[in-house]
N, C-alpha and C positions, 0 to 999 in steps of 0.2 A: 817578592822583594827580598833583599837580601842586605845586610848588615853593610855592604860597598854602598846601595844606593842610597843609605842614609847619610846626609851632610851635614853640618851646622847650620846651614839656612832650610833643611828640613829633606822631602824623601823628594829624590829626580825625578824629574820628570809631570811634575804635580804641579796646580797652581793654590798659590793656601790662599784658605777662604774660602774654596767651592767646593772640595772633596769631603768636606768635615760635617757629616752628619749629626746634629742632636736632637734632643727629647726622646721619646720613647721609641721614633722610628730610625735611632741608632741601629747601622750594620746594613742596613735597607735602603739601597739607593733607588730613588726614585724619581723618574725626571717628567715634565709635565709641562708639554707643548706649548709656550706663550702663557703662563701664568704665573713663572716666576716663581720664588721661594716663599713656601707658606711659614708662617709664624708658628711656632714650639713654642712657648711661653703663655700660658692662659693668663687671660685680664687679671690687674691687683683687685685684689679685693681688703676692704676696711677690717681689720680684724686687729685681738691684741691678745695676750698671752693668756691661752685656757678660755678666750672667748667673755674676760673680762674689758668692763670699759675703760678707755685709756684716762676718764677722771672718775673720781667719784663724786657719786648726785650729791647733792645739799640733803642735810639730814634735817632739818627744819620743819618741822609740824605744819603741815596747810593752814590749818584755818588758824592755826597762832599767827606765824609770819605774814600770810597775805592779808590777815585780818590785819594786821598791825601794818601793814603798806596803807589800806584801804583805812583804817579809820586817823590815819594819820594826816592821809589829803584831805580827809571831811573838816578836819582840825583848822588846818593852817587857811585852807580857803574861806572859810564860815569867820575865822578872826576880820579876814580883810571885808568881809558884808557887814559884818559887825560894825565895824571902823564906817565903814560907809554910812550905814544907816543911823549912826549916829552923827555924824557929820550933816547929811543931809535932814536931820530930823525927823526920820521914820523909825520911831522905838517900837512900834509893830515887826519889822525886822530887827533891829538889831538886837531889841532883847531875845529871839529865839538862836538866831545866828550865835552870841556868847553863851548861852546853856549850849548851844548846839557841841560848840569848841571845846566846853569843857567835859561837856560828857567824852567825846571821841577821842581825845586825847587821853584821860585817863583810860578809858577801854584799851586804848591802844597800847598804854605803858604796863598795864596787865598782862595782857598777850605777849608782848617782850617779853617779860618776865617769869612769864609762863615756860615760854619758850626755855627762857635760859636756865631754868628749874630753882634758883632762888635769886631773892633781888643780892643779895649779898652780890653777886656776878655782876649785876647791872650796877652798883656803888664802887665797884673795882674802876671801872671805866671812867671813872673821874680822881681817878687818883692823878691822871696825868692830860693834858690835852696835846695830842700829836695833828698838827695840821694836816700830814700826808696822808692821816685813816680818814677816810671819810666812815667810820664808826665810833672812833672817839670825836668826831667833832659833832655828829648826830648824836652821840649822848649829853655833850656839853649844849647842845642848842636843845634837845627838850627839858633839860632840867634846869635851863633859864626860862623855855617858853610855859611851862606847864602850871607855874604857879601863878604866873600873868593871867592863863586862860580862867583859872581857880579863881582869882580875885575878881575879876572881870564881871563871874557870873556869880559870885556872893555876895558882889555891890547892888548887882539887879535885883535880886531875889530880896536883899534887906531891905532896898531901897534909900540904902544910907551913903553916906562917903560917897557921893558923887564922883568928887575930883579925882579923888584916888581911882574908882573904876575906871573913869576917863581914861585916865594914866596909862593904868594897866590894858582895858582896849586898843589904846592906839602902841602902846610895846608889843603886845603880842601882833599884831596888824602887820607891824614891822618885817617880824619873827617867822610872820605867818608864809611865804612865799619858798622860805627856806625848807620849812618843817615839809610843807607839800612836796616837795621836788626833790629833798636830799636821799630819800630809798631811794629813788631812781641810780644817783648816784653810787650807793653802798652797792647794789645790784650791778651794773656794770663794772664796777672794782675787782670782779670775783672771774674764777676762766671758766663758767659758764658759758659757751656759745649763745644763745636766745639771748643773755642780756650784754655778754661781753662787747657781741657786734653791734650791740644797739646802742650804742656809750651817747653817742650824737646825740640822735633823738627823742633818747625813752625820758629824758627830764622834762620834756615838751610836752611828751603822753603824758605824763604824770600831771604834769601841770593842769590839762586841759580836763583828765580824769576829775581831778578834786575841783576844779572849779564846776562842774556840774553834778558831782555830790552836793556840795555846799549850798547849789542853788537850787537843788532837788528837794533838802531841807528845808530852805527857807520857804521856797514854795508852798509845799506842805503847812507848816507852819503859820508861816506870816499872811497877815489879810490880804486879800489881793490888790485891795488901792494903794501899799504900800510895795507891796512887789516886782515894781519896774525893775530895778538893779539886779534881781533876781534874775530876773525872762530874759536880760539883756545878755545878762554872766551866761547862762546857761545857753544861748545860740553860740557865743564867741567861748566858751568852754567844749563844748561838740566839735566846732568846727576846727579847734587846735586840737583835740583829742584822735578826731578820725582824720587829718591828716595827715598830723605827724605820724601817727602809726603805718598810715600805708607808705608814707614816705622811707620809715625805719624798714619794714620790709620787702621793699622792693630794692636797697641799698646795703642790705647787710648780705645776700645773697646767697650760698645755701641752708645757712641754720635759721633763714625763716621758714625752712619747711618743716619746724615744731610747732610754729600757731596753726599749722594747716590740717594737722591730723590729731583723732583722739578727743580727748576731752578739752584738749585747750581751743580747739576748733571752734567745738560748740560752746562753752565759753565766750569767746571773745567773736563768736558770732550772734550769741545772744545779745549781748555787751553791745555791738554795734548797732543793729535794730533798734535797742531799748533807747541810747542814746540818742538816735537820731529822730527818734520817736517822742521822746520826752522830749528834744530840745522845739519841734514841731509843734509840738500841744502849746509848750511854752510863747512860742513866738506867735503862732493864730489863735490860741487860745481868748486871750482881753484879760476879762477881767471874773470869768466864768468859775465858780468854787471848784467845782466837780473836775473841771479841767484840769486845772490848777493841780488838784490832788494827784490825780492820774498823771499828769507830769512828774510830779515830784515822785513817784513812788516808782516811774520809768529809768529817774534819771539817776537816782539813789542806787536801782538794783544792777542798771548797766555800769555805773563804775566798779560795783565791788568785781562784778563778774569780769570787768576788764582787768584788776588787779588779781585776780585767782588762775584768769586765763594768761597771765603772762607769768606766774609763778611755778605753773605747772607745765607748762612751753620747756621753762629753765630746766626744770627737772629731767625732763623728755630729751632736752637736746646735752644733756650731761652722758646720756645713756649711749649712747651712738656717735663710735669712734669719728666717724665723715665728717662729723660737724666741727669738729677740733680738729682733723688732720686737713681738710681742702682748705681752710682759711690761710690756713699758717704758710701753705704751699704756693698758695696763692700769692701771700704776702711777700714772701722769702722771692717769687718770682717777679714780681712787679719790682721788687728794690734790685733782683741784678739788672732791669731794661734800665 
């Protein structure tokens, strides 16, 4: 070839596009009977600079934060058994249901503050209430609900001020539905994959989670002749429990493949068992003490374990670029169809 046969639309005689060899088998023509042009480009692979992850995990203490998820739902659910059982006139429940609220709520504002290394941090947060956090509206909602739960169960315990307990039982009752369900919400606020894509669902888990804590309590606790509300909560807690879950991970698509491996696995496969187990004894059980216990102490250990195995999912899927890059790709492709 000579310097004539190069043109402005390229060298004579050639067709472009098919002479043009790359990858590593540049210079090397090679032609190959009915099979067409093989592909020089190896598959993408998930990767990010220096083989760090493209977010960073939560730095959040396990057993502070999950603990403060999980004893948060025991809270807000056990207010509304409370409310019931006093309503329907069963103080065999309701008074363990309000100690019950009060203990787990202050555990739980422990564990926050734990977390956050002095409460000074956690009193910052009410300097101002921004409706769009859902973490300053979860601080303005326990530090209305916490002293209702307070009251609640220092009117039982004196045995005095009725009306005032009263009061304060059916505000926190109110309260109570929020307090269970708004981590769900702070959790999917965050670009976490495991909770980000759960945004739908995980309030529903959450929900169903604390309602059979609470009822797993009261079980435990309360006599069995008065424990209807309980065995009833506790089937219709399971059954919002384990199906929003499977519903959330069959619909969030691949960052549910953090519940499935490792330790959130077993986790939130114990958690299932336990719950479906406890909610079982609950419901064929009667009126059997022994059962009764063994429920409650199933259905207690399957939620926290349900709340630890989805905090640890979170963390897992923060680690691994995939779970943040196919979503987003995904999404971005779905909006140009």
């Amino acid at each position: 070839m000579s310097e004539s046969d190069v043109t402005r639309h390229g060298v004579q005689g050639t067709r472009p596009g098919r002479e043009a060899p790359t990858g590593t088998r540049a210079g090397r023509r090679r032609r190959r009977r009915g099979r067409g042009e093989q592909p020089m480009v190896p598959d993408a692979t998930f990767s990010s600079y220096y083989g760090k992850p493209v977010l960073n995990k939560p730095t959040w203490k396990p057993l502070d934060i999950a603990g403060y998820l999980y004893l948060g739902g025991l809270a807000g659910a056990s207010s509304l058994l409370a409310a019931g059982g006093q309503v329907t006139g069963r103080p065999g429940l309701a008074a363990p249901a309000k100690l019950g609220a009060a203990g787990a709520i202050s555990l739980s504002l422990a564990a926050l503050v734990h977390d956050l290394g002095r409460p000074a941090r956690f009193l910052n947060m009410l300097r101002v209430l921004k409706p769009t956090s859902p973490m300053s509206v979860g601080s303005w909602l326990l530090a209305g609900y916490a002293p209702l739960t307070l009251t609640a169960a220092a009117t039982e315990v004196a045995g005095r001020w009725r009306l005032l307990g009263s009061a304060a039982t059916a505000a926190s009752a109110v309260l109570g539905p929020a307090v269970a369900t708004y981590t769900a919400v702070l959790l999917s606020d965050t670009a976490v994959p495991a909770w980000h894509e759960g945004y739908r669902e995980l309030p529903f888990v959450f929900a169903g989670s604390a309602a059979t804590a609470a009822s797993g309590l009261a079980l435990a606790a309360a006599p069995t002749a008065e424990a209807g509300p309980a065995r009833r909560t506790a089937v219709l807690g399971a059954a919002l429990e384990l199906g929003a879950f499977r519903t959330m991970k069959r619909r969030m698509g691949l960052p549910a493949e953090s519940f499935d491996q490792g330790r959130p696995h077993l986790l939130l496969r114990a958690a299932e068992l336990l719950t479906a187990g406890g909610a079982a004894l609950a419901l064929f059980g009667g009126r059997d003490r022994r059962l009764a216990l063994a429920s409650g102490a199933a259905l207690l250990t399957g939620s926290a374990a349900l709340r630890f195995g989805v905090f640890h999912a979170g963390v897992a899927s923060a680690e691994d670029p995939a779970y943040t890059v196919v979503p987003q790709r995904e999404r971005l492709a779905a909006r140009g169809r």
